[in-house]
C-alpha positions as CSV (number, residue, x, y, z in Angstrom):
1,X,1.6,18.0,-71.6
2,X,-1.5,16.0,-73.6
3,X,0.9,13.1,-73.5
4,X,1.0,13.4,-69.4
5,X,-2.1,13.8,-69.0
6,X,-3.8,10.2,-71.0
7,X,-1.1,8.3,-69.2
8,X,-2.5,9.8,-65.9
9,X,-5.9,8.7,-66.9
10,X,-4.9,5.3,-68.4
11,X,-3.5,4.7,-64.9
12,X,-6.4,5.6,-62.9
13,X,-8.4,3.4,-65.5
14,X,-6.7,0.6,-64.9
15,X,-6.5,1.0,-60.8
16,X,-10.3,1.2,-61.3
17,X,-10.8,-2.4,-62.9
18,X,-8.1,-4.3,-61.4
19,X,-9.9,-2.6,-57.4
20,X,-13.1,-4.4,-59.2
21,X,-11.7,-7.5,-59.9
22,X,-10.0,-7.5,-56.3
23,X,-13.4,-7.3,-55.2
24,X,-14.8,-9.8,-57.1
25,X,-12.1,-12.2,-56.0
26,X,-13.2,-11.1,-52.6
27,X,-16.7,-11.5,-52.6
28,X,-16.4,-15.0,-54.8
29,X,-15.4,-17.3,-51.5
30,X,-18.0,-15.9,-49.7
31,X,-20.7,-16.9,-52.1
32,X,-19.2,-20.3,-52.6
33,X,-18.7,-20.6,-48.8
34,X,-23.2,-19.7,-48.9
35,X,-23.7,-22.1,-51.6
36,X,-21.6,-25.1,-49.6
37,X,-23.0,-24.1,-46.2
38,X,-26.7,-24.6,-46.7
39,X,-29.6,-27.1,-45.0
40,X,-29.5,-28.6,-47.8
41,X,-25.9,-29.8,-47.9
42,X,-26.3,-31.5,-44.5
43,X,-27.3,-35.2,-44.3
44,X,-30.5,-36.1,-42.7
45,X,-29.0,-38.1,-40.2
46,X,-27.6,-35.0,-38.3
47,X,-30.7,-33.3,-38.8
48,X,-33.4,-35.9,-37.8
49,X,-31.8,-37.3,-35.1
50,X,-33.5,-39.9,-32.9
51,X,-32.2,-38.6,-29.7
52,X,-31.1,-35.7,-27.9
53,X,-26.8,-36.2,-29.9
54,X,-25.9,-38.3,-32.2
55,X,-24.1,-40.6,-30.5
56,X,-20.6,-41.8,-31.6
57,X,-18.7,-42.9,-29.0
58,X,-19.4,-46.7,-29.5
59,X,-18.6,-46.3,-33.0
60,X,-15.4,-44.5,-32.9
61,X,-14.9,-46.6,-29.7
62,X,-10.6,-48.5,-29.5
63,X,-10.3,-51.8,-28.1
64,X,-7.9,-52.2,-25.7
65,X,-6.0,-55.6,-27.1
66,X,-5.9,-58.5,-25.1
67,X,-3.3,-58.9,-22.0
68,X,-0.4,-60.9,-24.4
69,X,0.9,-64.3,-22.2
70,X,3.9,-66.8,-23.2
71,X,3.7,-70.4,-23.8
72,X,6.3,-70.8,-21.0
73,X,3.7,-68.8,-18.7
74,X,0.7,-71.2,-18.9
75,X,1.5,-74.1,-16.2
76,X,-2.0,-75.5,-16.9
77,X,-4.9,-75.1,-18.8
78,X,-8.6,-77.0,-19.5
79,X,-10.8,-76.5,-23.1
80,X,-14.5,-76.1,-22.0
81,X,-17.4,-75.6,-24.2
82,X,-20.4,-73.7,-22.9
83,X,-24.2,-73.2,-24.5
84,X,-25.8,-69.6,-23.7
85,X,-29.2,-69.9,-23.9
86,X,-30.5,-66.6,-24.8
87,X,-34.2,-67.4,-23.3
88,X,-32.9,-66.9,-19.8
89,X,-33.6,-63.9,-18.4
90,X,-29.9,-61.9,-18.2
91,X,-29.3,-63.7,-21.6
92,X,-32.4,-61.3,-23.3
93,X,-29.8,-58.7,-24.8
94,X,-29.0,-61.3,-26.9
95,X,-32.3,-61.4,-28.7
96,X,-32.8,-57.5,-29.0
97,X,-34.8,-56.7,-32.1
98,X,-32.0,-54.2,-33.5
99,X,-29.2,-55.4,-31.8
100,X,-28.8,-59.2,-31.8
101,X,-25.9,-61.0,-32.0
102,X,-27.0,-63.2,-34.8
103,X,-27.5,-60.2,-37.2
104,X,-24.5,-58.5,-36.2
105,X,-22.8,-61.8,-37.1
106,X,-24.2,-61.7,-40.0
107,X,-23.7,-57.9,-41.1
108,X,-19.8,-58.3,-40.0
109,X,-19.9,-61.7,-42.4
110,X,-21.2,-60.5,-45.7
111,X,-19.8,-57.0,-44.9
112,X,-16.2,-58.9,-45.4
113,X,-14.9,-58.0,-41.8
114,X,-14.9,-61.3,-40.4
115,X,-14.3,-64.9,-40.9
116,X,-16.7,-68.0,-41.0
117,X,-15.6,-71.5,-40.0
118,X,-17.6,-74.9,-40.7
119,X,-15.7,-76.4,-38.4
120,X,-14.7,-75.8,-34.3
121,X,-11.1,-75.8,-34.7
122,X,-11.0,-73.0,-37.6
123,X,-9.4,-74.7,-40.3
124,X,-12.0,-74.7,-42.7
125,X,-13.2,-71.5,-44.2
126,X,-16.8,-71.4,-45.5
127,X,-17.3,-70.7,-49.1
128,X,-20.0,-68.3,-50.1
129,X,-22.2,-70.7,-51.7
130,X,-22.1,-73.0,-48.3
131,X,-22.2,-69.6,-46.1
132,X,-25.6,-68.9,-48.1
133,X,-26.9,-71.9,-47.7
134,X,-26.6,-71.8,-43.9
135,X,-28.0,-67.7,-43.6
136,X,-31.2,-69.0,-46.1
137,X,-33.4,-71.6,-46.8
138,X,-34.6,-72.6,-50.0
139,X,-38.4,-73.8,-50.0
140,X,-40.5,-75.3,-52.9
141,X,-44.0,-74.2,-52.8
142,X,-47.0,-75.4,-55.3
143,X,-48.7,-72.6,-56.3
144,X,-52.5,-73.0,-58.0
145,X,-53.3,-70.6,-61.2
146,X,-56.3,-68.9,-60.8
147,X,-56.8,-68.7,-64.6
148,X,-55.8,-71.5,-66.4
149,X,-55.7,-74.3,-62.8
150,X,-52.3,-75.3,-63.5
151,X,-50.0,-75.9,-60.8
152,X,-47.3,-73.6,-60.7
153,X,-43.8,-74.6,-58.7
154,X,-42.4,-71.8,-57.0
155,X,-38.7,-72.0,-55.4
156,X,-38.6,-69.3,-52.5
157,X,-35.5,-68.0,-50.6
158,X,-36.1,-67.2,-47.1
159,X,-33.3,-65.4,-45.1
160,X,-33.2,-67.5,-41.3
161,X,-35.0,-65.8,-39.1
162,X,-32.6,-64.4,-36.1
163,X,-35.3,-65.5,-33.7
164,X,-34.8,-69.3,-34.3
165,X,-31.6,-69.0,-32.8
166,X,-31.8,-69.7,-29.3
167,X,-28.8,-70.9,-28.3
168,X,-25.1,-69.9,-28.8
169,X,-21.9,-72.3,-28.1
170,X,-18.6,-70.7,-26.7
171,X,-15.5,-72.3,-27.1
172,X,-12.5,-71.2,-24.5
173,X,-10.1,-72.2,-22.4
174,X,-9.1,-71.7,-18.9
175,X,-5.4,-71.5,-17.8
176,X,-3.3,-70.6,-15.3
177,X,-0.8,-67.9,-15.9
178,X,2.4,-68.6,-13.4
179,X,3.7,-65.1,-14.2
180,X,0.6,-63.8,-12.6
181,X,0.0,-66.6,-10.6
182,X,-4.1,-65.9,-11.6
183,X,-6.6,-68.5,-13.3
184,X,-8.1,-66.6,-16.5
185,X,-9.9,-67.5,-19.4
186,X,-9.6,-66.7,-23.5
187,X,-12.2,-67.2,-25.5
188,X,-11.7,-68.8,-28.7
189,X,-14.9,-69.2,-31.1
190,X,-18.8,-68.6,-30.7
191,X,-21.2,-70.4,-32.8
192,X,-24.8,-70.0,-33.3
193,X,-26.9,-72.9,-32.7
194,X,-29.8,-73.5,-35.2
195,X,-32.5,-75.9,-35.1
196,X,-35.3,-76.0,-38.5
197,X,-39.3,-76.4,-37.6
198,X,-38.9,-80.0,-39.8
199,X,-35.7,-80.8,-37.3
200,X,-37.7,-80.1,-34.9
201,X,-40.2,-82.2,-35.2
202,X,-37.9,-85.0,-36.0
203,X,-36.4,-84.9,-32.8
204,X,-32.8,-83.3,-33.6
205,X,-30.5,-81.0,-31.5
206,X,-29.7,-78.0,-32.7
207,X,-26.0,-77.6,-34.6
208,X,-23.5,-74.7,-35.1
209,X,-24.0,-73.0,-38.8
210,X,-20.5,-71.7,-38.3
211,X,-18.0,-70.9,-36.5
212,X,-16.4,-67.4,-35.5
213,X,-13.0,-67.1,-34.3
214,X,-13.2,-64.4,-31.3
215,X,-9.5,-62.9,-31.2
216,X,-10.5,-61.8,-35.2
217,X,-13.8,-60.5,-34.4
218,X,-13.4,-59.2,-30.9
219,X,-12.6,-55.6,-32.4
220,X,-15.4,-55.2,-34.9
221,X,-17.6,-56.5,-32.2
222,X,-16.7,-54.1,-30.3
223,X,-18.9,-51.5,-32.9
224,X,-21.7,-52.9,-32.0
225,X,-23.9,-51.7,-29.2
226,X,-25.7,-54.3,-26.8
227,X,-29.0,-52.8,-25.2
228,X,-28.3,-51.8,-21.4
229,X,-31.8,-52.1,-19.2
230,X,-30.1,-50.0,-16.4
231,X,-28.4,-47.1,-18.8
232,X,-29.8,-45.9,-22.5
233,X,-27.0,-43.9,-22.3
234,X,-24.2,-46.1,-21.3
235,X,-24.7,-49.3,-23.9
236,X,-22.2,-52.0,-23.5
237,X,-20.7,-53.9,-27.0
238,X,-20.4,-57.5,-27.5
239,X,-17.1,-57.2,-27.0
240,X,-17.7,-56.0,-23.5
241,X,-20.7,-58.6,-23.3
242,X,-18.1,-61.6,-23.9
243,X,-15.1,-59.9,-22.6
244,X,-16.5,-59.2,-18.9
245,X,-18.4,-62.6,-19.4
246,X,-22.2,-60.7,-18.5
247,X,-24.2,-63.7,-19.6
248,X,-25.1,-67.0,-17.8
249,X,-24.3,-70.6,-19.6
250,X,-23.9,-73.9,-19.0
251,X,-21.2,-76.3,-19.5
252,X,-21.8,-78.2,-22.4
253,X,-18.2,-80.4,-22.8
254,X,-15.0,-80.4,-20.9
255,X,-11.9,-82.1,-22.8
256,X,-11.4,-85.2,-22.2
257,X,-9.5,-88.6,-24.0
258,X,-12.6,-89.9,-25.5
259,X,-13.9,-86.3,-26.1
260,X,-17.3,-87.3,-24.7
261,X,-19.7,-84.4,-24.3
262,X,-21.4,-84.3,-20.7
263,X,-24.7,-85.7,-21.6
264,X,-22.2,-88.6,-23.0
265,X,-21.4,-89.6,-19.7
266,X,-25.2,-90.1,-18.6
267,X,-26.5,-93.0,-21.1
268,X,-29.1,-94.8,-20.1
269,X,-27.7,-98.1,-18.5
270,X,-31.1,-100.8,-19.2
271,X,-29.4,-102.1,-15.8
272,X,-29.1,-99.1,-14.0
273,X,-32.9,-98.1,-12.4
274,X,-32.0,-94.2,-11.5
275,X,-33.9,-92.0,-13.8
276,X,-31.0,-89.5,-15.7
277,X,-32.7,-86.2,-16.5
278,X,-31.3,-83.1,-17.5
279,X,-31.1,-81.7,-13.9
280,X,-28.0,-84.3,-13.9
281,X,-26.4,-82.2,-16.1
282,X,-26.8,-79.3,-14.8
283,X,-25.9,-80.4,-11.5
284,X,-22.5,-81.9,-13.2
285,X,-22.2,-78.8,-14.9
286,X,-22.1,-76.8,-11.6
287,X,-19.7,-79.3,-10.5
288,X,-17.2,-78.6,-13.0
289,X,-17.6,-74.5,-12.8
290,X,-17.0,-74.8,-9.3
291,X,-13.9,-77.2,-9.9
292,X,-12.1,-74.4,-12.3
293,X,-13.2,-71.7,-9.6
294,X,-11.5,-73.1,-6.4
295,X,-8.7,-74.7,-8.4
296,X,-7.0,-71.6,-8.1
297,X,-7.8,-71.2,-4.3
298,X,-6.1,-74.8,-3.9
299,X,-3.0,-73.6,-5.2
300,X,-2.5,-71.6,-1.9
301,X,-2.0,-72.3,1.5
302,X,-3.7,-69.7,4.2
């Protein structure tokens, strides 16, 4: 009967400790699920947020790819190259403090995500060191000691300043698609156009630093908000920018056998008395947008 009664106890004994450690299991999530959820734990970025969400839709956003075409489908088809000159008035996105294209470039570049080209048909990839040289400038400055008046040389790296560029060149070509039957247009590269103080002075144009092939950076651009004046809320991308083509240009070169650039075609003759100016070219500029705009119309009889 003794025996009966210390295993009745032993049992109760151990249903007491094993409801405790039950318990404790229990009660051990909870506190780990307190010390995970806490202010602390959340980044400052979803606390302090600069607006009434944080907004990811442009982030997150998918780019629809482009409409795909067969060589058999394109009947006809012209290369044009166009300067955007981003001191014109519906050009100003371009030169947004936060959101210009020349940094966003230049994030997507050193960021790995897109290629550089030194030349306009995209056969040459820039190196690093040549990349650097073209995003900095290296300046020599003489410097005066104030102690001992020695002259101290001082090699200083400037990063280029995204508000020197002023000017963008688009390469891309117009076709027409028979399966369609509808003129559009691809674009191929963008290049921004830069021009030095000392160039400046010396009279010089500006020239591409390099060249970005569109169909490869069209997606990446298309994480990258543009600044909307009409809608804070509804930004475009540059993808959009470029894709929907809401910018104004002018026609810097049309293909041709000698590949002349426009301005080519207006030298001054010492025998020819009119007086060439660039309202020519922009009048001949004109010209040829209007000539790719009705050459589908002339296709048709009505």
């Amino acid at each position: 009967m003794k025996t009966f009664f210390n295993l009745v106890i032993a049992v109760a004994i151990l249903a007491l400790f094993s409801d405790s450690s039950l318990m404790a299991q229990e009660k051990k999530p909870a506190a780990v699920a307190e010390q995970t959820v806490t202010e602390s734990s959340t980044p400052s970025e979803d606390i302090f947020v600069d607006d009434i969400v944080s907004k990811r839709l442009v982030v997150e956003n998918r780019l629809m790819a482009q409409q795909p075409i067969r060589e058999a489908d394109i009947s006809w088809e012209k290369r044009i190259q166009r300067v955007i000159d981003t001191r014109e008035k519906i050009n100003l996105p371009f030169r947004s403090t936060e959101l210009n294209l020349f940094t966003t470039f230049r994030t997507l570049i050193q960021e790995g995500k897109i290629t550089a080209f030194s030349d306009e048909q995209f056969k040459t990839v820039m190196s690093v060191e040549d990349l650097g040289k073209k995003l900095s400038t290296t300046d020599t400055l003489i410097d005066l000691n104030p102690d001992t008046y020695e002259e101290i040389i001082k090699v200083v790296k400037n990063d280029v300043n995204w508000e020197k560029i002023e000017q963008y060149r688009v390469k891309e070509v117009w076709y027409f698609d028979k399966q369609r039957s509808v003129v559009d247009v691809r674009i191929l590269g963008i290049a921004p156009l830069y021009l030095s103080d000392k160039d400046k002075e010396n009279g010089l144009t500006p020239y591409p630093m390099f060249w970005i092939y569109y169909p490869e950076a069209r997606q990446e651009m298309s994480k990258f908000r543009v600044f909307n004046g009409e809608n804070d809320i509804a930004p475009m991308t540059w993808a959009d920018i470029f894709d929907a083509r809401v910018f104004n240009s002018y026609i810097y070169k049309r293909s041709n056998v000698l590949d002349y650039r426009l301005k080519d075609f207006f030298v001054p003759d010492p025998d020819d008395t009119s007086n060439r100016s660039g309202v020519d070219l922009l009048l001949y500029s004109e010209k040829i947008k209007n000539e790719l705009l009705n050459f589908e119309h002339d296709l048709w009889e009505y």
